[in-house]
N, C-alpha and C positions, 0 to 999 in steps of 0.2 A: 238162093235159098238152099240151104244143105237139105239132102235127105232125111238127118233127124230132127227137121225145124216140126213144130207145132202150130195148129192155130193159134195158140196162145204166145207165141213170138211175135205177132202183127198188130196192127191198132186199126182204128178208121177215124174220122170223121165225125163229130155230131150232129148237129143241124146250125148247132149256136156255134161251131166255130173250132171246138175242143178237143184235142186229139184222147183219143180215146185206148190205151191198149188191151187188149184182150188176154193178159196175164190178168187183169180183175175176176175174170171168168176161171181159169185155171182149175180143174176138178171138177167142174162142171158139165153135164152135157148142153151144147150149144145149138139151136137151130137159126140156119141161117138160111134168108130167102130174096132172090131179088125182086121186086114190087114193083106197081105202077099206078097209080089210082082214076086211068079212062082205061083199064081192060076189060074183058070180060071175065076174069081172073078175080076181078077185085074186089068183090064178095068175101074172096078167105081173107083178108085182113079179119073178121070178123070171127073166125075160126083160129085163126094165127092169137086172135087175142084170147081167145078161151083157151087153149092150151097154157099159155102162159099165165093166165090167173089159176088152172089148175094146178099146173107143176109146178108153178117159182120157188113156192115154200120147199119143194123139194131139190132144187137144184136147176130148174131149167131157164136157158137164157133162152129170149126167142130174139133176134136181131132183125129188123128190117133195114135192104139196101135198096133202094129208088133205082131206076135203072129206067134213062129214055131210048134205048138203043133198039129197043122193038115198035114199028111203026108208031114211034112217036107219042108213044101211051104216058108217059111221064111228062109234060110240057112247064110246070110249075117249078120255080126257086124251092129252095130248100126249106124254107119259111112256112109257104103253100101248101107243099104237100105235107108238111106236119103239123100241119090247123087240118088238111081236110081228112089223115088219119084218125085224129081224134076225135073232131067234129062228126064224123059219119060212121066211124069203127069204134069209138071207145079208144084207138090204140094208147097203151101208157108203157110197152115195152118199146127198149131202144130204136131208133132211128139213126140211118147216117144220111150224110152228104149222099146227093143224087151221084152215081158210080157208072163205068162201064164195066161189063162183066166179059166182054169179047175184043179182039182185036188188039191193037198197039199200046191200049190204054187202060189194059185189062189192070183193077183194082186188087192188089196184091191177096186178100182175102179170097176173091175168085179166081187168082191165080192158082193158089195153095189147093183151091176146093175142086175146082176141076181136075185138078192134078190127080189127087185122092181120092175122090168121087166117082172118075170117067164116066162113060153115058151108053148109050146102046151103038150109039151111030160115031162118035167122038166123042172129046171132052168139050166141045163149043157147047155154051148153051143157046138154048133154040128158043125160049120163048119165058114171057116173065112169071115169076110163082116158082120156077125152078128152085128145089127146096134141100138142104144140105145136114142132116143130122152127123154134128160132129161128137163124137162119145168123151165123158171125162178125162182121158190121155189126150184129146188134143189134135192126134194123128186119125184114128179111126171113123171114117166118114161114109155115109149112107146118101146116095142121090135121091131123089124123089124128081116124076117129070111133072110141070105143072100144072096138070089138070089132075095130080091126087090129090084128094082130100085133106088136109091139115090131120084133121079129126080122127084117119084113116089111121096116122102113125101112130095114135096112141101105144100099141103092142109095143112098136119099137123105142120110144121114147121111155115106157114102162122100165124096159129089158136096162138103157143105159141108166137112170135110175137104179136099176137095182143092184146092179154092177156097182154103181157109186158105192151105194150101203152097204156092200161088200168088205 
């Protein structure tokens, strides 16, 4: 990936099968998060989903990436966990294929994010809910560790919004 790639250069996965690219999104501010639905995390789906019914109209993508790579908190097919987002969260923003977000097998998405994000301690992430506000250019991205609040970023989520209308 060159240095002036975007997130909107990448695609993922949907649940149903379909690649998906993120040039759809393009001008948009993106929130991207990796998920799990046995954490103790997994309440903010439910936050993750309020955000997203508040901003959509105004630009915000909120993406979830399933990730079992944390003691085994994701154990469900891709099917599973997007009946028991909905079923238990309301979830109705995107959804991909279950991902690794670390190691050999790191999802080109979390490759791009950690790059751009970095962390306190590295770019590895440590734990799932790990949260990625990417701003309408694509390139500019905001880590969050995952025990902040979804709810918490409004300020910032606000700011790329406004930037947008800019």
């Amino acid at each position: 990936m060159t240095s002036d790639a975007t997130l909107f250069d990448l695609s993922y996965t949907s649940p149903a099968g379909q690649e998906v690219p993120l040039a759809q999104y393009a001008g948009r501010p993106v929130l991207v998060v990796n998920t799990a639905s046995k954490c103790g995390l997994t309440p903010q789906y439910e936050a993750l989903q309020a955000l997203y019914e508040e901003y959509a109209d105004r630009g915000l993508v909120v993406l979830g990436f399933p990730c079992d790579q944390f003691a085994h908190q994701e154990p469900g097919d891709d099917a599973a966990i997007e009946q028991f987002c909905t079923i238990n969260y309301g979830v109705t923003f995107p959804l991909s294929t279950k991902v690794d977000v670390n190691g050999r097998g790191t999802h080109p998405v979390f490759g791009f994010l950690k790059k751009r994000g970095g962390g306190l301690m590295s770019s590895t992430i440590k734990w799932n809910f790990t949260k990625f506000l990417v701003a309408p250019d694509g390139t500019t991205v905001t880590r969050y560790a995952p025990k902040t609040d979804p709810l918490s970023m409004r300020a910032d989520i606000e700011a790329v919004l406004v930037s947008r209308a800019a």
